[in-house]
ZABAVEX-547486 format. One record per residue (C-alpha): x, y, z; residue in one letter. Coordinates in Angstrom, 1 decimal. Layout:
<pts>
pt xx: X yy: Y zz: Z aa: A
...
</pts>
This chain:
<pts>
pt xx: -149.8 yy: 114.1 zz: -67.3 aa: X
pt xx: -149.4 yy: 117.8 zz: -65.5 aa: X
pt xx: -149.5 yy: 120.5 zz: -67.7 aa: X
pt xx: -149.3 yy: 124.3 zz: -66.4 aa: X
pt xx: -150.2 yy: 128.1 zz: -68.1 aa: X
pt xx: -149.5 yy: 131.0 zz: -67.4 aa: X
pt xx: -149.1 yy: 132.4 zz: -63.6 aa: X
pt xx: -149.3 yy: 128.5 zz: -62.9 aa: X
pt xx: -145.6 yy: 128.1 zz: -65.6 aa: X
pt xx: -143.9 yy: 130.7 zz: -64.3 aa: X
pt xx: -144.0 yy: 129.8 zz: -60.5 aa: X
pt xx: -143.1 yy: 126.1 zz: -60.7 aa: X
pt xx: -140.4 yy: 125.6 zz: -59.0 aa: X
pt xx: -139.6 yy: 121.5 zz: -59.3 aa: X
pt xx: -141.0 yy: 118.5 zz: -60.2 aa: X
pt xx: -141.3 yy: 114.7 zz: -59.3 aa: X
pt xx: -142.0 yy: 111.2 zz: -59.6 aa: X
pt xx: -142.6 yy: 108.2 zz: -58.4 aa: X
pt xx: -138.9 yy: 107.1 zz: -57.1 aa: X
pt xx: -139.1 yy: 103.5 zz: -58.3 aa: X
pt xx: -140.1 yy: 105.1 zz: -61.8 aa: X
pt xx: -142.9 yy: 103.0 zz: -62.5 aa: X
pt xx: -145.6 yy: 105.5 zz: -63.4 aa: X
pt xx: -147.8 yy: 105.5 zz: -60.2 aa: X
pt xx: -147.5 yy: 109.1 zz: -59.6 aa: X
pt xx: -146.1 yy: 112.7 zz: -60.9 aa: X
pt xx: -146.0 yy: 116.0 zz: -59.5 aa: X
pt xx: -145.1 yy: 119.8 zz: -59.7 aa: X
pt xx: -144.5 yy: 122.3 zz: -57.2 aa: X
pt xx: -146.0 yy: 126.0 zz: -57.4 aa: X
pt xx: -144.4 yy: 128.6 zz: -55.2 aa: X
pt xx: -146.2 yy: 131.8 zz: -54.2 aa: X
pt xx: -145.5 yy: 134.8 zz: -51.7 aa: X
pt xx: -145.7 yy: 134.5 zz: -48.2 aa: X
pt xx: -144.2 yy: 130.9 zz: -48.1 aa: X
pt xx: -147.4 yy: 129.6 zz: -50.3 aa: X
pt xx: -146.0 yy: 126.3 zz: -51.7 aa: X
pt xx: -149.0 yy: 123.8 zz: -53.5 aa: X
pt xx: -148.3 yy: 120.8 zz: -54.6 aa: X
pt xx: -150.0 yy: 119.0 zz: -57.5 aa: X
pt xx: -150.0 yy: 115.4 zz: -57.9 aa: X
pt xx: -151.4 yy: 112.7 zz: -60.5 aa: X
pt xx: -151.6 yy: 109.3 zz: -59.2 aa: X
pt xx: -152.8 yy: 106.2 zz: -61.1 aa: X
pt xx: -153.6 yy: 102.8 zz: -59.0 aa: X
pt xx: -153.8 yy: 99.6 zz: -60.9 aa: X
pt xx: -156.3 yy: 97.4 zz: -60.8 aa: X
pt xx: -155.3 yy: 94.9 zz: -58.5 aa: X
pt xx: -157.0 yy: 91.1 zz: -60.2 aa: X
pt xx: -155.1 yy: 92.2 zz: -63.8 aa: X
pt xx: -153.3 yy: 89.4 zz: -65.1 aa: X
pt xx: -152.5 yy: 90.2 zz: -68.6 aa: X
pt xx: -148.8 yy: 89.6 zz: -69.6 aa: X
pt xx: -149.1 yy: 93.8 zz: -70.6 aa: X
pt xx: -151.5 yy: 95.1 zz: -67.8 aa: X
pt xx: -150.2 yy: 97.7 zz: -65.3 aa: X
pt xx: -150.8 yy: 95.5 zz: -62.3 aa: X
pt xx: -148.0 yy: 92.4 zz: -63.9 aa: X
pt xx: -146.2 yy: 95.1 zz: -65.7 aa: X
pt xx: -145.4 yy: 96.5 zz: -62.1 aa: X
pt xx: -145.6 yy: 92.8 zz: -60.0 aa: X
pt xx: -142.2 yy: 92.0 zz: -62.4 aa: X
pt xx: -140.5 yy: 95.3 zz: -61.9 aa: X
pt xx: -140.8 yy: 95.0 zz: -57.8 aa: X
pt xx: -139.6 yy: 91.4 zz: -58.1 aa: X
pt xx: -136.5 yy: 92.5 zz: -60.0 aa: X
pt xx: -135.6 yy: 94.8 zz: -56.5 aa: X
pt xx: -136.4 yy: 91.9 zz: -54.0 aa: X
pt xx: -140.1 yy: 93.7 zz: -53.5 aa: X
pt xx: -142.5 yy: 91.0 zz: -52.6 aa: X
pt xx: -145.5 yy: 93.9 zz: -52.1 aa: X
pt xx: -148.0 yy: 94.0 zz: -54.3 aa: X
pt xx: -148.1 yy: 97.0 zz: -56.9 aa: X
pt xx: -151.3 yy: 98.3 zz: -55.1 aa: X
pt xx: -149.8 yy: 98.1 zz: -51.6 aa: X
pt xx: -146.7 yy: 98.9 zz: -52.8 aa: X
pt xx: -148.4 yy: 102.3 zz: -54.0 aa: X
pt xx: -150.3 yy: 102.8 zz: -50.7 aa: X
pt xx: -147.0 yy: 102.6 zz: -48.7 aa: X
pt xx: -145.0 yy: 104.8 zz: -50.8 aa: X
pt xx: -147.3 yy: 107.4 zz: -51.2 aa: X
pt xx: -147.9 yy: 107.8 zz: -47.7 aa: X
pt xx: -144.3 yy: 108.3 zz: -47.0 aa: X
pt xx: -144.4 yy: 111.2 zz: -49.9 aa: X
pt xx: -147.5 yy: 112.6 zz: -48.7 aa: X
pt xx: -145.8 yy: 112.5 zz: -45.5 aa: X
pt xx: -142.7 yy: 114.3 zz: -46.3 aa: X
pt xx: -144.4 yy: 117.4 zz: -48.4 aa: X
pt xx: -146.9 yy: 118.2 zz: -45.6 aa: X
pt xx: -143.8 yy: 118.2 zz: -42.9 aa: X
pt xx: -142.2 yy: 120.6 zz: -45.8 aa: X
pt xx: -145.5 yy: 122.8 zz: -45.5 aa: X
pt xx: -146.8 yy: 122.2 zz: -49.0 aa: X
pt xx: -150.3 yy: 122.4 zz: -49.8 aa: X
pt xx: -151.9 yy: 119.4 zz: -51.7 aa: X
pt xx: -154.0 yy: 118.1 zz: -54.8 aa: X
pt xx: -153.9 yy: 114.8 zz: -55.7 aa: X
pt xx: -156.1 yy: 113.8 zz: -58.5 aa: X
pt xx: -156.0 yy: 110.4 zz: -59.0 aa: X
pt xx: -157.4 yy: 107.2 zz: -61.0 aa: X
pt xx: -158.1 yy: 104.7 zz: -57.9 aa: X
pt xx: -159.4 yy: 101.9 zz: -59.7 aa: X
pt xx: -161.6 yy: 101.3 zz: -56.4 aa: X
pt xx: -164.5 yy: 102.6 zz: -54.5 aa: X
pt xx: -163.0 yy: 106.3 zz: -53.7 aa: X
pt xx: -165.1 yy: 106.6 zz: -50.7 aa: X
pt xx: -164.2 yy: 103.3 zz: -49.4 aa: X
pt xx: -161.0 yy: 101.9 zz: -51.1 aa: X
pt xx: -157.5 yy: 101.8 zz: -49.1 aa: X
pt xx: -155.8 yy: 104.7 zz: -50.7 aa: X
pt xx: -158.7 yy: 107.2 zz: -50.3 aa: X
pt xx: -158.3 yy: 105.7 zz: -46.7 aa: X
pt xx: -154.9 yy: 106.2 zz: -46.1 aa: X
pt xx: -155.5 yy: 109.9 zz: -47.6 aa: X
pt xx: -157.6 yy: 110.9 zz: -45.3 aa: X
pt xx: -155.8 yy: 109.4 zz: -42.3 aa: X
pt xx: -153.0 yy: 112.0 zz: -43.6 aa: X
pt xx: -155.4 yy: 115.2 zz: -43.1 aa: X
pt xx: -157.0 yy: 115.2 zz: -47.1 aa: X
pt xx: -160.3 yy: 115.2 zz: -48.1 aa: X
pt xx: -162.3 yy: 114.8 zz: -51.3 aa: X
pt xx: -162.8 yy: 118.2 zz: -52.8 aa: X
pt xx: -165.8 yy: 117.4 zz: -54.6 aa: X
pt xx: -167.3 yy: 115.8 zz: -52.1 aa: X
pt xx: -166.8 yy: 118.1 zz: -49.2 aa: X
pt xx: -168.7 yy: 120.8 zz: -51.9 aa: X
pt xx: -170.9 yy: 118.4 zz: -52.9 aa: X
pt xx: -171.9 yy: 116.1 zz: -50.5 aa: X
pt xx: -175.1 yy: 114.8 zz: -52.5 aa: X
pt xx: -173.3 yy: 113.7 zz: -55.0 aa: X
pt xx: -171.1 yy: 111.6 zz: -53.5 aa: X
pt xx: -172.2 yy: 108.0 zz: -55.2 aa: X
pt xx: -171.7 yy: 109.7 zz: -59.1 aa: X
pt xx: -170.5 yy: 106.8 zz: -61.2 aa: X
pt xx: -166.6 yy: 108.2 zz: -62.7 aa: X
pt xx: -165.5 yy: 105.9 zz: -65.2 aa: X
pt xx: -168.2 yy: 104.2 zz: -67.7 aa: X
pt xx: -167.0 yy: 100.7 zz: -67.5 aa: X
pt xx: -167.5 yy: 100.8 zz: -64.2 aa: X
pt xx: -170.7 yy: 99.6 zz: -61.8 aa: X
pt xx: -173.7 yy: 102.3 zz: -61.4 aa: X
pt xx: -172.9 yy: 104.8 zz: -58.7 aa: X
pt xx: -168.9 yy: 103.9 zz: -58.3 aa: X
pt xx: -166.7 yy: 106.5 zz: -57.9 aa: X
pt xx: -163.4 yy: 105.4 zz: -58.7 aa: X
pt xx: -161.6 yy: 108.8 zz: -59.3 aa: X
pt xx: -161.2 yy: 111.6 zz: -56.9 aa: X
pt xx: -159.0 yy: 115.1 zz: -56.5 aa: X
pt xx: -158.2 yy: 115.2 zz: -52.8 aa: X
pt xx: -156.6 yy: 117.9 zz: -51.1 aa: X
pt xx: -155.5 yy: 119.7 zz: -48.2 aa: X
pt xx: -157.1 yy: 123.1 zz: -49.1 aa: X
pt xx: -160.2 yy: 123.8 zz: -47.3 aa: X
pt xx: -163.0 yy: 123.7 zz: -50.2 aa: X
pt xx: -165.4 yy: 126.3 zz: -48.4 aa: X
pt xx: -163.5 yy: 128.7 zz: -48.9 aa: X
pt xx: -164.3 yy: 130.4 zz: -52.3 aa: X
pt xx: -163.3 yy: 127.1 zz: -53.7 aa: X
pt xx: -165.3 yy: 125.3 zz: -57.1 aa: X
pt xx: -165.3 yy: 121.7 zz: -57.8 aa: X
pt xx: -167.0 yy: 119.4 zz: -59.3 aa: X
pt xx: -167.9 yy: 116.8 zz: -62.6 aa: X
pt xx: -168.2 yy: 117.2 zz: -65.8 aa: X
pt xx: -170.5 yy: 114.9 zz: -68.2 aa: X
pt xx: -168.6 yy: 112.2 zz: -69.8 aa: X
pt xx: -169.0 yy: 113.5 zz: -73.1 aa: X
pt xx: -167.2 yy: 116.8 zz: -72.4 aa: X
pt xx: -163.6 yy: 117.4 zz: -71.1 aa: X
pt xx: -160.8 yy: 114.9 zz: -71.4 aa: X
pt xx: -161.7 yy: 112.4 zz: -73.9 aa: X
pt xx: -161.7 yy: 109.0 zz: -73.0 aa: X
pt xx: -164.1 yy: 106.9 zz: -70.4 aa: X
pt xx: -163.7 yy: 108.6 zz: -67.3 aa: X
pt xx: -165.4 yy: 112.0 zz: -66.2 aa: X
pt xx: -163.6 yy: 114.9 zz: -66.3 aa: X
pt xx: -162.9 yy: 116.3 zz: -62.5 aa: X
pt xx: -162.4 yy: 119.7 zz: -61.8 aa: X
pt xx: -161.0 yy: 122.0 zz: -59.1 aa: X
pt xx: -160.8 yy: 125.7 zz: -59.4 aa: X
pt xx: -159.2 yy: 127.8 zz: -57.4 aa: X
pt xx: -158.4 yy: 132.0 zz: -56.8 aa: X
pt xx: -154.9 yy: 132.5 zz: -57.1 aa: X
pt xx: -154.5 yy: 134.4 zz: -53.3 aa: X
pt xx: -155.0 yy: 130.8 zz: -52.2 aa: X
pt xx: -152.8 yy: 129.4 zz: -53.8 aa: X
pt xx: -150.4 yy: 132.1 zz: -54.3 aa: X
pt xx: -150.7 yy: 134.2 zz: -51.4 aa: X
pt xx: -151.2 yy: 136.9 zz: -54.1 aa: X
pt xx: -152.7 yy: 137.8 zz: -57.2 aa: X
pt xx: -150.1 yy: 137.6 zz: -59.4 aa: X
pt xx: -150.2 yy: 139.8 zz: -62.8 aa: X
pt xx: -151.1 yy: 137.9 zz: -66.0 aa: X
pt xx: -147.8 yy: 135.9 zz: -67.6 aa: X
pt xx: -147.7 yy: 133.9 zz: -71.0 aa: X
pt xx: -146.3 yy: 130.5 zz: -70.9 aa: X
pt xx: -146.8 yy: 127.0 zz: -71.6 aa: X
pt xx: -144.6 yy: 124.5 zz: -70.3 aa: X
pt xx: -145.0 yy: 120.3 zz: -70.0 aa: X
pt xx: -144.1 yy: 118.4 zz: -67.5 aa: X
pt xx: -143.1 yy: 114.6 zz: -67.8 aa: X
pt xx: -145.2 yy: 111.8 zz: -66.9 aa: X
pt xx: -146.3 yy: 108.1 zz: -67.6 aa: X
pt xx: -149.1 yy: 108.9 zz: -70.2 aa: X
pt xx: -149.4 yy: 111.6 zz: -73.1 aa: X
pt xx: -152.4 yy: 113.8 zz: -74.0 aa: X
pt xx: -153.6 yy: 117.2 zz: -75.8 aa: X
pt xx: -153.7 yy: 119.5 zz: -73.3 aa: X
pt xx: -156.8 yy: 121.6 zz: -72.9 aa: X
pt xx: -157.7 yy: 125.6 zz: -72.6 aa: X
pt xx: -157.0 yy: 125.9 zz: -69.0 aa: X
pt xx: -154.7 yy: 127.9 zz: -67.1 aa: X
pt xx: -153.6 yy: 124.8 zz: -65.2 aa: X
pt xx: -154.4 yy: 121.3 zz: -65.8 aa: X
pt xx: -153.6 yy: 118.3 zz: -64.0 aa: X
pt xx: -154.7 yy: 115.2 zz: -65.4 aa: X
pt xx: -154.7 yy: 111.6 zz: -63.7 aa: X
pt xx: -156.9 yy: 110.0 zz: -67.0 aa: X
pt xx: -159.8 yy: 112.3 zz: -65.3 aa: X
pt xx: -158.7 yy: 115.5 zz: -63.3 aa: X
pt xx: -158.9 yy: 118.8 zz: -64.3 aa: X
pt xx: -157.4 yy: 122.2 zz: -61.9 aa: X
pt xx: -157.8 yy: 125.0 zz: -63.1 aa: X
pt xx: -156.4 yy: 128.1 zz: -61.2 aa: X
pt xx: -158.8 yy: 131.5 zz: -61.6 aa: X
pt xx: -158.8 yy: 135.3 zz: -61.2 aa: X
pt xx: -161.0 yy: 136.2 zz: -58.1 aa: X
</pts>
């Protein structure tokens, strides 16, 4: 889910999903001055080896069969996407993608094909000591399997970074957060506005006391005065 506050309400512009409407990604699309557009993106990848009747993975496998889709729902994902990412960097859009990978983030195929398409991990490029920081407690010791990638250029006056998995989002994955001044992302620094408005998505949860949230089970942006 993508919820925006605030400056963050008031200058989205549109939003989006996935195409084949199965849940694999959302976004929104902030407009500033000076032709600033960001876009924010939550992305969820399933794990690939589930084969419950209700997991993601099958849930998906039977939708792409029903359009004469022989992919699988992870490749399927990986292909898509990088025809999206494609199109919104042609359009001149700046981009965070937080996502769920459910795979080594610093290894795994869709971090790959991220970075082949000019993103990087924001809290990695901040913090590069902290690269191996287990994300998800049912996961293997040091396995990153969430990341926020983006387009933006961390060193400058950029914050990112984890929080403990008791605090933030509840559930079993970290909470990830990205903040940013709003002449970044704006092109300005716009006065303060009161709103509140939700945006649809696959999943559902409270959101939290930020003045711009993007959640992928994990990720947290949060947009700042300088």
């Amino acid at each position: 889910m993508i919820t925006t506050r605030r400056e963050a309400t008031h200058r989205t512009i549109s939003t989006s999903e996935d195409p084949l409407k199965l849940g694999r990604w959302t976004s929104i699309l902030l407009s500033g001055k000076k032709g600033h557009q960001t876009r924010i993106v939550s992305v969820h990848n399933p794990i690939g080896t589930s084969q419950g009747a209700l997991s993601v993975n099958r849930q998906q496998t039977r939708r792409l069969r029903t359009i004469d889709d022989a992919r699988t729902p992870r490749d399927a994902l990986i292909e898509d996407l990088r025809k999206a990412v494609k199109q919104w960097i042609e359009d001149g859009e700046h981009l965070i993608i937080g996502m769920d990978a459910n795979e080594d983030v610093r290894t795994g195929k869709l971090t790959k094909m991220l970075r082949e398409k000019g993103l990087h991990n924001a809290i990695v490029s901040k913090h590069p000591h902290i690269g191996s920081v287990t994300t998800c407690e049912r996961t293997e010791k040091d396995l990153p399997i969430d990341a926020i990638m983006t387009t933006f250029d961390t060193k400058d006056r950029i914050q990112a970074g984890y929080l403990a998995f008791d605090e933030g989002t509840p559930g079993d994955h970290r909470t990830l957060w990205m903040d940013i001044p709003f002449e970044l992302i704006f092109g300005n620094n716009p006065p303060h506005i009161q709103g509140c408005r939700r945006h649809p998505s696959s999943s559902e949860r409270p959101p939290s006391k930020r003045s711009l949230q993007q959640k992928s089970n994990e990720s947290v942006h949060q947009i700042r005065d300088p």
